[in-house]
C-alpha positions as CSV (number, residue, x, y, z in Angstrom):
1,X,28.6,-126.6,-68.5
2,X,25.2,-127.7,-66.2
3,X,23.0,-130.2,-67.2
4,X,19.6,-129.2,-69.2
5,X,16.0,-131.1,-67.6
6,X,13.1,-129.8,-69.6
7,X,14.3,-126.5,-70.8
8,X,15.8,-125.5,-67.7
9,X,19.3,-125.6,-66.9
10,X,19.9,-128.1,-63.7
11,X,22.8,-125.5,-61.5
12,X,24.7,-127.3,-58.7
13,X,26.5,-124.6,-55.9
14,X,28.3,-125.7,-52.3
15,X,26.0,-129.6,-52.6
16,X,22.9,-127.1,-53.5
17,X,21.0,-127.9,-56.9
18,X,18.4,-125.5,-58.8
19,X,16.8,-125.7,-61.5
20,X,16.6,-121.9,-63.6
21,X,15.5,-120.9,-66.8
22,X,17.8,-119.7,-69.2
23,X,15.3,-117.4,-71.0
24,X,15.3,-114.8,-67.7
25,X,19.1,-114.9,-67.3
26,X,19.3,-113.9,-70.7
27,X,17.3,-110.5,-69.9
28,X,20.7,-109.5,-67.9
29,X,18.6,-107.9,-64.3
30,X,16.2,-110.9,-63.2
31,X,17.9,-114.1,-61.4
32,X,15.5,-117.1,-61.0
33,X,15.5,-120.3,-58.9
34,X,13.7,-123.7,-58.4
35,X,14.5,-125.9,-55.3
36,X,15.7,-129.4,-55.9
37,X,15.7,-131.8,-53.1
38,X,19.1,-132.0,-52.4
39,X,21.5,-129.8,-50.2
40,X,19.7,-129.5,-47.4
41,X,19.6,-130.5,-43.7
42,X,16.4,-132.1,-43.4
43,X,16.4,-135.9,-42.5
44,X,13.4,-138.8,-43.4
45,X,11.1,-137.9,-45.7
46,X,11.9,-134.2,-45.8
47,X,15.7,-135.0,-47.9
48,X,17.0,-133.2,-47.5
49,X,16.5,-129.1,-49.2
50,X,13.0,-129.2,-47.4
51,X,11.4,-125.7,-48.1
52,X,7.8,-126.3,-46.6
53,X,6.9,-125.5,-43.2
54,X,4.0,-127.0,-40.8
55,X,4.3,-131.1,-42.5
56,X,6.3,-131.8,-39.5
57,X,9.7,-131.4,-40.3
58,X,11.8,-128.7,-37.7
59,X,11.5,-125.7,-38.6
60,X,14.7,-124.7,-37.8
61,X,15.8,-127.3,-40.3
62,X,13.7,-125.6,-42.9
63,X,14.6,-121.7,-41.9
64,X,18.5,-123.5,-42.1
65,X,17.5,-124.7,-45.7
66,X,16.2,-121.2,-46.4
67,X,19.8,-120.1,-45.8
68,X,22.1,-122.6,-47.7
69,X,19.8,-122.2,-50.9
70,X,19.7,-118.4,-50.8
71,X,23.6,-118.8,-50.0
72,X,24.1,-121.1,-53.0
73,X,21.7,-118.7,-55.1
74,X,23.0,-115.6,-54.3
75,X,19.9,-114.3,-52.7
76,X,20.0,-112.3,-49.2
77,X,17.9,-114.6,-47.2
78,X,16.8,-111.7,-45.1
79,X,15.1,-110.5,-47.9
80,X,13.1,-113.0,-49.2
81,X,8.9,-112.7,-49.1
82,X,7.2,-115.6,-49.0
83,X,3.4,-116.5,-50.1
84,X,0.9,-118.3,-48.4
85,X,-1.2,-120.2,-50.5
86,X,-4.4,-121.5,-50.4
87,X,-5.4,-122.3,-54.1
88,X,-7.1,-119.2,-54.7
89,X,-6.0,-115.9,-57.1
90,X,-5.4,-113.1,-54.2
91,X,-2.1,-111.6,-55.4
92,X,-0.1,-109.2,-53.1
93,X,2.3,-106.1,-54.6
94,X,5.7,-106.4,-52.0
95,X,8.7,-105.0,-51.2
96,X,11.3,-104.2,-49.0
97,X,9.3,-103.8,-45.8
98,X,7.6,-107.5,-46.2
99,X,11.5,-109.1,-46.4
100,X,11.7,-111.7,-44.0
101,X,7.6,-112.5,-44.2
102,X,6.9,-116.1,-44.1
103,X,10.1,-117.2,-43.4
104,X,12.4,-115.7,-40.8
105,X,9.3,-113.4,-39.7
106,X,5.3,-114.3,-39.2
107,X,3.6,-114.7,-42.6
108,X,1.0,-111.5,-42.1
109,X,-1.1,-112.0,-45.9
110,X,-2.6,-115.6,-45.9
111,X,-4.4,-116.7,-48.7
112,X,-2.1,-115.1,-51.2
113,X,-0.7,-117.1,-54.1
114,X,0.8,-114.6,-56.4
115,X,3.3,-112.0,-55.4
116,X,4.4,-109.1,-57.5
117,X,7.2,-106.6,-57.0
118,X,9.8,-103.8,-58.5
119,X,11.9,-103.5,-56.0
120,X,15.2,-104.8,-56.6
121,X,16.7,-107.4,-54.3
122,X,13.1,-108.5,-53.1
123,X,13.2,-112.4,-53.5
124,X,9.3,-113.8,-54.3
125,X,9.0,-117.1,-52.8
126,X,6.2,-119.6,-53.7
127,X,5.6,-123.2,-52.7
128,X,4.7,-126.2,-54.8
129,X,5.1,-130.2,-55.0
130,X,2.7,-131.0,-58.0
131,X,1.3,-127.4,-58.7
132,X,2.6,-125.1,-61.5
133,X,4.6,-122.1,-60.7
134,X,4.1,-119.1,-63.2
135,X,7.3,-116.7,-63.7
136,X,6.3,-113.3,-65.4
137,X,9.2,-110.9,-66.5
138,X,8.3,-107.2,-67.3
139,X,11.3,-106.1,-69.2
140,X,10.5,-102.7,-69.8
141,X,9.5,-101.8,-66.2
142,X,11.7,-104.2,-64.6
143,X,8.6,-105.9,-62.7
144,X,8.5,-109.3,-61.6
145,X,5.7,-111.6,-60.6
146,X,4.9,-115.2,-59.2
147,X,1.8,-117.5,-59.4
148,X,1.2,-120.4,-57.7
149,X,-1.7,-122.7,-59.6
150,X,-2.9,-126.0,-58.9
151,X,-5.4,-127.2,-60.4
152,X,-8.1,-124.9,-58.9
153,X,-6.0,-122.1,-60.2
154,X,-5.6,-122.6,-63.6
155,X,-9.1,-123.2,-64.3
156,X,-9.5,-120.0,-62.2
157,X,-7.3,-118.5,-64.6
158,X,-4.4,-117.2,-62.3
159,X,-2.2,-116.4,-65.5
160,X,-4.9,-113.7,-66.5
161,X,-5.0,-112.6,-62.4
162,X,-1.1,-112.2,-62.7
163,X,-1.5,-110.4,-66.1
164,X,-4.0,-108.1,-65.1
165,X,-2.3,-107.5,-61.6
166,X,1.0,-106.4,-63.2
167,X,-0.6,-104.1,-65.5
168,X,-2.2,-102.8,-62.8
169,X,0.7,-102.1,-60.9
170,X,3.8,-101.7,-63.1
171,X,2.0,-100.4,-66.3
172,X,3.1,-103.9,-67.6
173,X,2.1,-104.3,-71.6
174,X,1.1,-107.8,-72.1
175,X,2.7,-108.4,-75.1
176,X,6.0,-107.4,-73.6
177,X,5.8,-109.8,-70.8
178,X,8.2,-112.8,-71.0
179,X,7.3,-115.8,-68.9
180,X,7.6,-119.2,-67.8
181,X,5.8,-122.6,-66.5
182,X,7.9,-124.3,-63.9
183,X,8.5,-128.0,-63.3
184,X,5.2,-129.9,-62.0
185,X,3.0,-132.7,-62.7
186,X,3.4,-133.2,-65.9
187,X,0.3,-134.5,-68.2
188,X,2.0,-138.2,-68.1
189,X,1.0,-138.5,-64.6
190,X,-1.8,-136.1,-63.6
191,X,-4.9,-138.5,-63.9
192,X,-8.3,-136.5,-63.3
193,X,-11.5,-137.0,-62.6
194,X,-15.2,-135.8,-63.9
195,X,-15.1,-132.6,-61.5
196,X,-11.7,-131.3,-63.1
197,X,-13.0,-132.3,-66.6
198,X,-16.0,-130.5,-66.8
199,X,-14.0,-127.3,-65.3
200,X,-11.3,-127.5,-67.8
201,X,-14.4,-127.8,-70.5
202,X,-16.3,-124.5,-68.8
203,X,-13.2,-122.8,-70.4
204,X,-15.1,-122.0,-74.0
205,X,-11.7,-120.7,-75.7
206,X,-9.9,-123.7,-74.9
207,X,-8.7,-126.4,-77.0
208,X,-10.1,-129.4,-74.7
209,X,-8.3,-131.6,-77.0
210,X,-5.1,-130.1,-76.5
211,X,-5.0,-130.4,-72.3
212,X,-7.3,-133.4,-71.8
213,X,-6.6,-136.9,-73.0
214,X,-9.9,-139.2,-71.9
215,X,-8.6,-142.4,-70.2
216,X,-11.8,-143.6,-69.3
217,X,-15.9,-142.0,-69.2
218,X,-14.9,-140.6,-66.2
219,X,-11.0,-140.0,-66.2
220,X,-8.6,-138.5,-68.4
221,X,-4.9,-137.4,-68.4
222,X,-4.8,-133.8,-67.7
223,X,-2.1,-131.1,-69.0
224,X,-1.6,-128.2,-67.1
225,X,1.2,-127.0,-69.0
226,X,-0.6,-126.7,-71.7
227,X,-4.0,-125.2,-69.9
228,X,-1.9,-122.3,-68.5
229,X,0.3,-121.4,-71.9
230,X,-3.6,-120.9,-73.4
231,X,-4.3,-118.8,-70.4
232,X,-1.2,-116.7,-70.9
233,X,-1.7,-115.9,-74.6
234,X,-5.4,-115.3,-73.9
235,X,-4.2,-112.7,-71.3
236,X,-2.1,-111.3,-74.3
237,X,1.3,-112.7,-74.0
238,X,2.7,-113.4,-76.9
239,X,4.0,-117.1,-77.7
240,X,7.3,-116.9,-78.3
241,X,7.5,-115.1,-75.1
242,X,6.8,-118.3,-72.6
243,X,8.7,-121.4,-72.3
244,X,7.7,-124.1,-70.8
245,X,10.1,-126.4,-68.7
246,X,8.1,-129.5,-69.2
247,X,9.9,-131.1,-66.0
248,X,7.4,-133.3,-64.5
249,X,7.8,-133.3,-60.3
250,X,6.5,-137.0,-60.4
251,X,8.9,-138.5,-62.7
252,X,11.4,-137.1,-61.2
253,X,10.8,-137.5,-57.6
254,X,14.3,-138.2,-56.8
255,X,15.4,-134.6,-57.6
256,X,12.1,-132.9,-57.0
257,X,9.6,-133.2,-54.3
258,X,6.0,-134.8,-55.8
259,X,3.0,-135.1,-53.8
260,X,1.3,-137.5,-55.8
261,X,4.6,-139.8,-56.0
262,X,5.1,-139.9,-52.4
263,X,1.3,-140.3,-51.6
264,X,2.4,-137.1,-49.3
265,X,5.3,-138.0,-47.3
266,X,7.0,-135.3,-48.6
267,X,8.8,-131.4,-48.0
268,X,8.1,-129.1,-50.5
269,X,9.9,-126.8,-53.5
270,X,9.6,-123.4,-53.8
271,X,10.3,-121.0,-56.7
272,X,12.4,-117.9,-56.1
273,X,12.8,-114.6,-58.4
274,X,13.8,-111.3,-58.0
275,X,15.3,-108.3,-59.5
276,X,19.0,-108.0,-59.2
277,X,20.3,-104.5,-57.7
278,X,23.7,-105.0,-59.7
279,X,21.7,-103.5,-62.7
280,X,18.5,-102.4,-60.9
């Protein structure tokens, strides 16, 4: 039996560890993956499962990566479509004829940090080390989505982009949509300043007591967990429909890559979904 961290279930598979959620394997035709650090081939500060390219590590190391973890998985590496994020709320529909894109082929999209899809066998890949991955589930299309949100985001409200972009595409009821919030900095580490604060507060419907927790006049502990499971049931998901892992990258930067924790020495995790053909 694997280990639980959060509420997801730690996987190990030929040295490679993941981290997936049990609430998507349930729903028999979605598998779901988050990098650890460890099974890899990068060396230094990159050990070793580094997924990020361009902080200096070789990128053959990384594209080798790519292909132990999607062996380990059970995802066709040649298929996987990759994001390129620049903390904004662009989202791109893909498919079969973007596999390879950002990885094993030039990225062609930037500025994309959600990725939708129906295809089956299409892997999403997106990138994090602190920032929160969002996992949407459309169970009676079979459509799948990804969001990457940092800070800038969330208060952006990427949730509601995803939402809105998959019932845009797929038809996708909100209330039938079963998601997720993937391991990141958790609100015992994610100190914030007056900027972020005053954001967070711009956000009328939100229950300021609930995601910030003042430190100081000008600081205060920030949870982005929370912020973006308010986001998701404004958007219309329903509660018991989203789990939270509640896996904190920076306490647990021996299995996870964290930005803040490493002052940014680091590689970098992605998250991976896609719909299964076995059952497509």
């Amino acid at each position: 039996m694997n280990d639980m961290i959060g509420h997801m279930e730690l996987c190990r598979q030929n040295e490679v560890a993941f981290l997936r959620f049990p609430a998507f394997s349930q729903l028999g035709f979605v598998k779901d993956a988050f990098s650890t650090r460890l099974g890899g081939v990068s060396e230094g500060e990159y050990t070793s499962m580094n997924l990020a390219f361009g902080r200096g590590d070789d990128p053959e190391h990384v594209r080798e990566n790519y292909r132990r973890f999607s062996r380990a998985v059970g995802f066709d590496e040649n298929r996987l479509v990759s994001s390129a994020q620049d903390h904004h709320t662009r989202i791109r529909r893909v498919g079969k004829a973007q596999a390879g894109v950002g990885i094993f082929k030039p990225q062609d999209a930037p500025g994309i940090d959600g990725l939708i899809t129906d295809e089956p066998g299409v892997t999403l890949v997106t990138h994090y080390a602190d920032c929160v991955p969002l996992y949407f589930v459309d169970p009676i299309n079979r459509a799948i989505g990804l969001g990457h949100a940092g800070w800038r985001g969330t208060v952006a409200e990427m949730a509601q982009h995803m939402v809105e972009a998959m019932q845009q595409a797929f038809g996708s009821a909100p209330k039938d949509l079963v998601a997720a919030i993937g391991p990141s900095i958790g609100p015992c580490c994610y100190e914030v300043d007056t900027p972020v604060i005053e954001k967070v507060k711009a956000l009328s419907y939100m229950p300021v007591e609930q995601v910030l927790h003042p430190v100081s006049e000008e600081k205060a502990m920030l949870n982005l967990w929370e912020l973006n499971r308010q986001i998701m049931i404004k958007a219309g998901i329903r509660p018991d429909h989203i789990t939270v892992a509640e896996v904190c990258t920076c306490c647990h930067h021996d299995l996870l890559f964290s930005h803040r924790a490493t002052k940014g020495r680091r590689g970098g995790l992605c998250a991976f979904m896609q719909i299964t053909e076995e059952q497509a």
